[in-house]
C-alpha atoms as a printed R data frame, in Angstrom:
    type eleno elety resid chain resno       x      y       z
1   ATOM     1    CA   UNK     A     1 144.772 58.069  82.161
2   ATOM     2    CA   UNK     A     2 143.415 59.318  85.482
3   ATOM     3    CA   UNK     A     3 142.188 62.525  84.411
4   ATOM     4    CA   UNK     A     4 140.044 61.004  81.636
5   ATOM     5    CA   UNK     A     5 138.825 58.153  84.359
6   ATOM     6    CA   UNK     A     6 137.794 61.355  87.343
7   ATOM     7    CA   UNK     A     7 136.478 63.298  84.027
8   ATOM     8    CA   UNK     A     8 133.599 60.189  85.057
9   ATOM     9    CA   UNK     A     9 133.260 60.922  88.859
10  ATOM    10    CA   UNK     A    10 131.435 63.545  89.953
11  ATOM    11    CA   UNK     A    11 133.058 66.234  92.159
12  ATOM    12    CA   UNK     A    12 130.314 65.541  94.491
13  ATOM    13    CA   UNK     A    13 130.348 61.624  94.646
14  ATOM    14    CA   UNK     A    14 130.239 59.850  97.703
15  ATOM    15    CA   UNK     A    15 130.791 56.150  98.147
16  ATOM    16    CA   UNK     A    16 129.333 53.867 100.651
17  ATOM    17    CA   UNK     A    17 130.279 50.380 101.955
18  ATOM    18    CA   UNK     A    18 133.769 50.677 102.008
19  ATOM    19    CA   UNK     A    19 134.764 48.783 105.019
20  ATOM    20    CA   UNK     A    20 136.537 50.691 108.332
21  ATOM    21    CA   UNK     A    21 135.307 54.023 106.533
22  ATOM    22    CA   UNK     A    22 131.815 55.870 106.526
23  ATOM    23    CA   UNK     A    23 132.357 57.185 103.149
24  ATOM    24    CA   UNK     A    24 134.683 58.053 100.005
25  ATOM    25    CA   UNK     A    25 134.473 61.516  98.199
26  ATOM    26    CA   UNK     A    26 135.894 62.716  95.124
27  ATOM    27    CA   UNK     A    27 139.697 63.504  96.741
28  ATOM    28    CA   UNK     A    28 139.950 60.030  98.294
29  ATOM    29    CA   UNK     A    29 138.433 58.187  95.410
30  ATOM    30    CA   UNK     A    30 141.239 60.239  92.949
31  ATOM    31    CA   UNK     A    31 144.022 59.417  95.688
32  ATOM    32    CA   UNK     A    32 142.909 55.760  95.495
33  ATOM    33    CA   UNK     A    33 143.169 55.585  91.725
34  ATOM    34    CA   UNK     A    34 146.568 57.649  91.702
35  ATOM    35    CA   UNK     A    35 148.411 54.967  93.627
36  ATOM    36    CA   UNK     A    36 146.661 52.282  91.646
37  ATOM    37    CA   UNK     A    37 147.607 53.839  88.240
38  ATOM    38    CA   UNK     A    38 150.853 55.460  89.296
39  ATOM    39    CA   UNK     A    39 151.687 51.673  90.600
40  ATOM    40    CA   UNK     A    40 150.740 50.318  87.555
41  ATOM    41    CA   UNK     A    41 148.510 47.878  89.926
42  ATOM    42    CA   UNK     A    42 145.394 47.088  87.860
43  ATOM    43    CA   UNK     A    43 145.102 44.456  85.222
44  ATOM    44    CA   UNK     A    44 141.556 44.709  84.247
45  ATOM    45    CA   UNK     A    45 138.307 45.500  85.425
46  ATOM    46    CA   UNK     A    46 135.300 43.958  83.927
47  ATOM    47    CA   UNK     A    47 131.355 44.576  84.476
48  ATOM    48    CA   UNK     A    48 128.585 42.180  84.108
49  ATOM    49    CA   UNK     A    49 124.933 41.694  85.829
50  ATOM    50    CA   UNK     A    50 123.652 45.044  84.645
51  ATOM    51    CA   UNK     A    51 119.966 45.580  86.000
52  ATOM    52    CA   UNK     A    52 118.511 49.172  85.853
53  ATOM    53    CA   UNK     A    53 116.614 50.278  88.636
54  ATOM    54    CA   UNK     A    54 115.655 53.902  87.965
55  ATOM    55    CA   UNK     A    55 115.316 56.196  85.501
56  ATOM    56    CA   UNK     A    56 114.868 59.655  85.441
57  ATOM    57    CA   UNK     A    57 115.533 62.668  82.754
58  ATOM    58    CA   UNK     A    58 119.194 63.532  84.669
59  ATOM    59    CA   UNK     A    59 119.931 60.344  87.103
60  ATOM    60    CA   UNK     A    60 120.514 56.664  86.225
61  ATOM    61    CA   UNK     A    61 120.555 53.869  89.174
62  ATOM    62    CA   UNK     A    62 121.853 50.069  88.912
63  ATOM    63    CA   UNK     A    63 123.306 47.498  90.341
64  ATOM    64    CA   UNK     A    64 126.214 46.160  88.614
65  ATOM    65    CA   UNK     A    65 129.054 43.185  89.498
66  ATOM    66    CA   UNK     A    66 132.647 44.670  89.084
67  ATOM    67    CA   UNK     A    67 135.358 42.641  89.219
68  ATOM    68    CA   UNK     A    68 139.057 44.140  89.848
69  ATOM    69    CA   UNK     A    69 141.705 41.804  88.584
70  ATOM    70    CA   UNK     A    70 145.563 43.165  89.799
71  ATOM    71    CA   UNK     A    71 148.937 42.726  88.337
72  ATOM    72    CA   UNK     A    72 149.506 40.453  92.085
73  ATOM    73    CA   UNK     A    73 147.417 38.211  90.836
74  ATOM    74    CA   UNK     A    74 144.560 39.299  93.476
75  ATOM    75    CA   UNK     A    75 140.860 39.954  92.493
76  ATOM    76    CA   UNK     A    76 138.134 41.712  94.244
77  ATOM    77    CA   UNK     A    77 134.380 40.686  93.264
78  ATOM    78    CA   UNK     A    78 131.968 43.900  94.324
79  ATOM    79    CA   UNK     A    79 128.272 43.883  93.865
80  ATOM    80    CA   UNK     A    80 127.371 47.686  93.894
81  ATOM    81    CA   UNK     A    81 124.272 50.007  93.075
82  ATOM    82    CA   UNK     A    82 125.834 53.135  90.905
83  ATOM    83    CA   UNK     A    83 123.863 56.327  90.040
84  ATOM    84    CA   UNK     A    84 124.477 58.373  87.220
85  ATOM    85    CA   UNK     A    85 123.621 62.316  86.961
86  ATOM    86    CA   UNK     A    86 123.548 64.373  84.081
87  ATOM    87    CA   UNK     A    87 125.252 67.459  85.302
88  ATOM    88    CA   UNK     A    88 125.240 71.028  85.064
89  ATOM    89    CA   UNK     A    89 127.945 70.846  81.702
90  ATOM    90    CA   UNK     A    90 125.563 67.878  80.519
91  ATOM    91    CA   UNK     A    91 128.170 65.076  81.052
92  ATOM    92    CA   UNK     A    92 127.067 62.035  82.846
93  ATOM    93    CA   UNK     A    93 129.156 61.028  85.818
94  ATOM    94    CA   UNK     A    94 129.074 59.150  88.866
95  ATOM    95    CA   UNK     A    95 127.343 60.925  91.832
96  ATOM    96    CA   UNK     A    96 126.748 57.839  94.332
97  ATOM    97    CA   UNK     A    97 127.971 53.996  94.535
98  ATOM    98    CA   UNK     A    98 127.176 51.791  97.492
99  ATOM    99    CA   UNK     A    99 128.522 48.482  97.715
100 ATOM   100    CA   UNK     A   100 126.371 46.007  98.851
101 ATOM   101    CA   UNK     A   101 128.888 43.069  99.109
102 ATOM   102    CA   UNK     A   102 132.561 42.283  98.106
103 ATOM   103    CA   UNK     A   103 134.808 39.382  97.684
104 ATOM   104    CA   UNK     A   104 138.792 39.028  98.208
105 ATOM   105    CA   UNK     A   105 140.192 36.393  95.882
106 ATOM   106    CA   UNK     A   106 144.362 35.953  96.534
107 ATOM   107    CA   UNK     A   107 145.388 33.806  93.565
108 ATOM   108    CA   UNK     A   108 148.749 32.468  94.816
109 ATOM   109    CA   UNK     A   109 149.221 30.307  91.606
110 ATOM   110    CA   UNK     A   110 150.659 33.142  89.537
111 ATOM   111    CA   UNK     A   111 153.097 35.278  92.380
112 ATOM   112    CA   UNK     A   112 154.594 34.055  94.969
């Protein structure tokens, strides 16, 4: 459901690290996800490695390990630090992520 997943993304969000770009905002992050749930492309995505690193009365920071697993049989590994804000309608959504590193894992065992 991609409105319920942007209802989580701030309208101001930005997101750093991407390679070959500066930075994402809320349009090309909801483009992104589009084609990935319009194609159906995601399998699951799973966290782990949760450390908090600040904590205020309206923002949350962490670094978290996502890993992307796609119906191709590809995975991507990202280490990222996330913040949270409480916003103006008090719902919590993403406002920042900056990925520190990622890995590209082609699993050729299950597509050709």
């Amino acid at each position: 459901d991609l409105d319920a997943h942007m209802g989580l993304v701030s309208k101001k969000v930005l997101v750093y690290g991407i390679p070959n770009q500066e930075s994402l905002g809320y349009y090309d992050w909801k483009r992104r996800r589009h084609n990935e749930f319009y194609r159906n492309q995601l399998a699951s995505l799973t966290y782990s490695n949760l450390s908090i690193k600040t904590i205020t009365l309206r923002r949350l920071g962490f670094q978290i390990s996502e890993v992307m697993q796609a119906n191709t049989g590809q995975t991507i590994h990202i280490d990222k630090d996330v913040i949270l804000e409480q916003e103006a309608d008090n719902e919590w959504r993403v406002v920042e992520e900056t990925i520190k590193h990622w890995h590209h894992i082609q699993n050729q065992d299950n597509h050709p």
